[in-house]
N, C-alpha and C positions, 0 to 999 in steps of 0.2 A: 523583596521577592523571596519568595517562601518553594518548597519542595519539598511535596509528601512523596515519601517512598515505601518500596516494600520488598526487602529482604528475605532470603533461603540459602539456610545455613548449606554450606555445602558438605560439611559430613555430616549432617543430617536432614537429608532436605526434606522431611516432613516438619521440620520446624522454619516458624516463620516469625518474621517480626516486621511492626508497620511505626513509622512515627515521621515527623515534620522538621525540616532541617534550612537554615540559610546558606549552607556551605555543604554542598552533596559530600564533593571527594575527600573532605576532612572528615565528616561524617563514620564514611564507611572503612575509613582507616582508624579512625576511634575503636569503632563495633572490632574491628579486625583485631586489634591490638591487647585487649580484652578490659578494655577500661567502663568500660559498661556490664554492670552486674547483672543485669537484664538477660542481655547476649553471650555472655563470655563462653560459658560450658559450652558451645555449638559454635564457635568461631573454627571459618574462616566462613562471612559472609559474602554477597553477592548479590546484587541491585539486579531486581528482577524488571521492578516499573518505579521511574520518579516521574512526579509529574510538578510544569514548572506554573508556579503563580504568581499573577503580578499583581493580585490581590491578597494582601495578608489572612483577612478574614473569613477570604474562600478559601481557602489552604485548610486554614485551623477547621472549617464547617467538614470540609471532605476529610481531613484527618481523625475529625470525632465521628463522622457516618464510616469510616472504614471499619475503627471498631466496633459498631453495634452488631446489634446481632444479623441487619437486612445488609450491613454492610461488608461482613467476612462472607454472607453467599452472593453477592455482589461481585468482589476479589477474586471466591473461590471461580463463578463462570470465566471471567473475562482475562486474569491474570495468572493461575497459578494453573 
């Protein structure tokens, strides 16, 4: 079981970050902690939307369609 989420830094919430995790809450305490080079400069994060699958392969399909480009104005109407 797979869960794509999507993060807003909270001091700076114009920044965002989306990725695919098996374990949320260790997850966003990672990002938090700043062991992710990715996140770090803009920590303290903040789960805005996870969503849970019990298809590994739809996880991974919606976490590549979030990135594209129909998929960040997808994000942007519905979640941010």
């Amino acid at each position: 079981m797979k869960y794509v989420y999507l993060l807003e830094s909270i001091s700076h919430p114009r920044k965002r970050y989306t990725s695919i995790t098996t374990d949320l809450q260790k997850r966003l305490s990672y990002h938090n902690s700043g062991k992710s080079p990715h996140t770090m400069a803009f920590k303290p994060w903040r789960i805005v939307v996870a969503i849970r699958f019990a298809d590994d392969q739809k996880a991974d399909a919606f976490e590549k369609y979030l990135k594209s480009g129909s998929g960040h104005a997808f994000a942007k109407r519905h979640f941010w």
